[in-house]
C-alpha positions in Angstrom: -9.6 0.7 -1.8 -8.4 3.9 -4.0 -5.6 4.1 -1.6 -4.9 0.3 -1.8 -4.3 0.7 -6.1 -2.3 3.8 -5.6 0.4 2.4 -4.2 1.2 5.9 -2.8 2.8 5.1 0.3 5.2 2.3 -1.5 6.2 5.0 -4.7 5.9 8.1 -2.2 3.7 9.9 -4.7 3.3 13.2 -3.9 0.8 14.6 -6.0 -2.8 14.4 -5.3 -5.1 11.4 -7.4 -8.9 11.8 -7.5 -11.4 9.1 -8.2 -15.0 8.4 -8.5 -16.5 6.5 -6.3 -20.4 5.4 -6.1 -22.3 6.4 -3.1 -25.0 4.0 -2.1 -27.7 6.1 0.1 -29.8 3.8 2.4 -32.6 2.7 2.7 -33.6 4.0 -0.6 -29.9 2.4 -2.6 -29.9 5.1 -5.0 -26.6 6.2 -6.6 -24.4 8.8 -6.7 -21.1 9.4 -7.9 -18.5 10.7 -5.5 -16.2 12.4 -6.7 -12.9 12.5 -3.8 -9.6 13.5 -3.8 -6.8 12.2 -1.6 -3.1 14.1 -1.2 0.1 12.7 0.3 0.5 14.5 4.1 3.1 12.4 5.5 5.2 9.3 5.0 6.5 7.2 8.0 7.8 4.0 8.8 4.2 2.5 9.4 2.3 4.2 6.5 1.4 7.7 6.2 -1.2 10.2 6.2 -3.4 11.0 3.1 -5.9 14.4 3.2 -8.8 13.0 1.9 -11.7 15.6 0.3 -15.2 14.8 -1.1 -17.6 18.2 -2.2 -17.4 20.3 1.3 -16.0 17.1 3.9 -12.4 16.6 4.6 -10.2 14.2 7.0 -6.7 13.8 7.4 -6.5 9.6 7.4 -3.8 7.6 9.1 -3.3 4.3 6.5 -0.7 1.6 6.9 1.7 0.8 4.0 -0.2 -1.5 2.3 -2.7 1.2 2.3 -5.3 0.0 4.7 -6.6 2.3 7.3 -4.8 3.0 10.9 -7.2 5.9 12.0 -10.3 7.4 10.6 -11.1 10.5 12.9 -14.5 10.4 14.3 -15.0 6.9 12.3 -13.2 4.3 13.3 -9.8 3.1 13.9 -8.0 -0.1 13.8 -7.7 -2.3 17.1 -5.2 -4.9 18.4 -6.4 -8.5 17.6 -7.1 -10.5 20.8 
């Protein structure tokens, strides 16, 4: 959703935007802010790639222009409707 306000792939921001972001543990739904940080990699002709950093995790994430996500490494990425 951060990446969806930014607009980043649509102004080809370059410099890096953090946010705060609440992180819901489960099963106990406490909360925590997270704090993360995402920087411009790469723009192409689909999207782009942002670096995306929270406390001592980091992933390079492939989104598409509109800002959704085209690859999460080790998490998920996007499939081919039937």
């Amino acid at each position: 959703m951060p990446v969806l306000r930014s607009n980043v792939f649509a102004h080809g921001v370059g410099e890096p935007f953090d946010i705060t972001a609440a992180l819901v543990s489960v099963p106990g739904l406490s909360v925590e802010p997270s704090h993360q940080r995402y920087s411009l990699v790469r723009r192409d002709a689909l999207g782009g790639r942002l670096a995306f950093q929270s406390g001592s995790f980091e992933a390079e994430i492939e989104f598409d222009r509109q800002g959704l996500v085209r690859h999460y490494p080790g998490l998920a990425h996007r499939v081919a409707p039937p």
